[in-house]
ROVEXGU-959014 format. One record per residue (C-alpha): residue number from 1; residue in three letters; x, z, y. Coordinates in Angstrom, 1 decimal. Last residue first. Layout:
<drenpas>
NUM_ALA_X_Z_Y
...
</drenpas>
This chain:
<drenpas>
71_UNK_44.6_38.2_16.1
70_UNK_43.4_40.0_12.9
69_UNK_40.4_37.6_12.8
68_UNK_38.0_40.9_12.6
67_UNK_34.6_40.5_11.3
66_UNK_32.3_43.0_10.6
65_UNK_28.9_42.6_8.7
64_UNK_26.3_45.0_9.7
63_UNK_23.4_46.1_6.6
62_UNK_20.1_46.6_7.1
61_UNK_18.1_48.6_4.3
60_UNK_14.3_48.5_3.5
59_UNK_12.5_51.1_1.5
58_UNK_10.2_51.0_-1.1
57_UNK_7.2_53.0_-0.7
56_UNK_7.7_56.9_-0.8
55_UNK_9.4_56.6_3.1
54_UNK_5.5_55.5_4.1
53_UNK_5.5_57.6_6.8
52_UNK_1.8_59.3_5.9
51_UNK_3.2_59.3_2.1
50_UNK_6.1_61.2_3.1
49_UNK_4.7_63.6_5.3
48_UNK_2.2_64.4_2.9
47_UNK_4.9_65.3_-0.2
46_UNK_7.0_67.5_2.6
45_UNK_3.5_69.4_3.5
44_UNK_2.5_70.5_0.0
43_UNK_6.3_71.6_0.0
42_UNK_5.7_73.6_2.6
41_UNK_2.4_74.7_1.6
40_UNK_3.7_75.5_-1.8
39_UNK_6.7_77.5_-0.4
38_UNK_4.2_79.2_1.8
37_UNK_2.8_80.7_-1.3
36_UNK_-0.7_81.0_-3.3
35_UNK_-2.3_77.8_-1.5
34_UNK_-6.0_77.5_-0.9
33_UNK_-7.4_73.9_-0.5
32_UNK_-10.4_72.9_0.7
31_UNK_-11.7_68.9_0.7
30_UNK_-13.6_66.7_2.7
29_UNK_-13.6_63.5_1.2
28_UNK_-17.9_63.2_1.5
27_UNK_-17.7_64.1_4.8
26_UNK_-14.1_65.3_6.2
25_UNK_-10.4_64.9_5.0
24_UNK_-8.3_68.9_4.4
23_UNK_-9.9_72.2_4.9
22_UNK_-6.5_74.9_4.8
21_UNK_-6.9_78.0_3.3
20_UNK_-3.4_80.3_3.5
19_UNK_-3.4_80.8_7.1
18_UNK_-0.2_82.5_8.6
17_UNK_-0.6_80.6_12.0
16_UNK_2.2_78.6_11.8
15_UNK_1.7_77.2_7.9
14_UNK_-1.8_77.2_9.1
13_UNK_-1.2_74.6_12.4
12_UNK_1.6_72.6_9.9
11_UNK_-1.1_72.4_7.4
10_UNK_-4.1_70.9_10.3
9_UNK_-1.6_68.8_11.6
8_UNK_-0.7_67.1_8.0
7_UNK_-4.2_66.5_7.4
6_UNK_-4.6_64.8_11.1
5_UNK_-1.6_63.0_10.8
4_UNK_-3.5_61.5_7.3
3_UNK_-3.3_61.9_3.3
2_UNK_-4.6_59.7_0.9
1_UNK_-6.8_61.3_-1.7
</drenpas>
């Protein structure tokens, strides 16, 4: 299942709110999950987060030359 803002809103708003059951997607990829632990929601929510930004793919890196003429 890939993950949306939306999925990730709906944990953070139960992670605040105490809830353990959380309804993930809708229609036919609607899903429910039940977590045993906030550690599991939290780390539930650190695995969606990083597939939503994209930070799991391969990242890209900028490097700045520097130049000094020693003048």
């Amino acid at each position: 299942m890939a993950w949306t803002q939306t999925d990730i809103d709906r944990l953070k708003k139960a992670i605040a709110t105490g809830a353990r059951r959380v309804e993930f997607g809708s229609g036919e990829t609607r899903r429910v999950q039940e977590f045993q632990t906030i550690d599991a929601m939290l780390k539930a929510l650190a695995a969606m987060e990083e597939e939503v930004s994209g930070s799991g793919a391969l990242s890209s890196r900028r490097t700045v030359a520097g130049y000094n003429s020693g003048l």
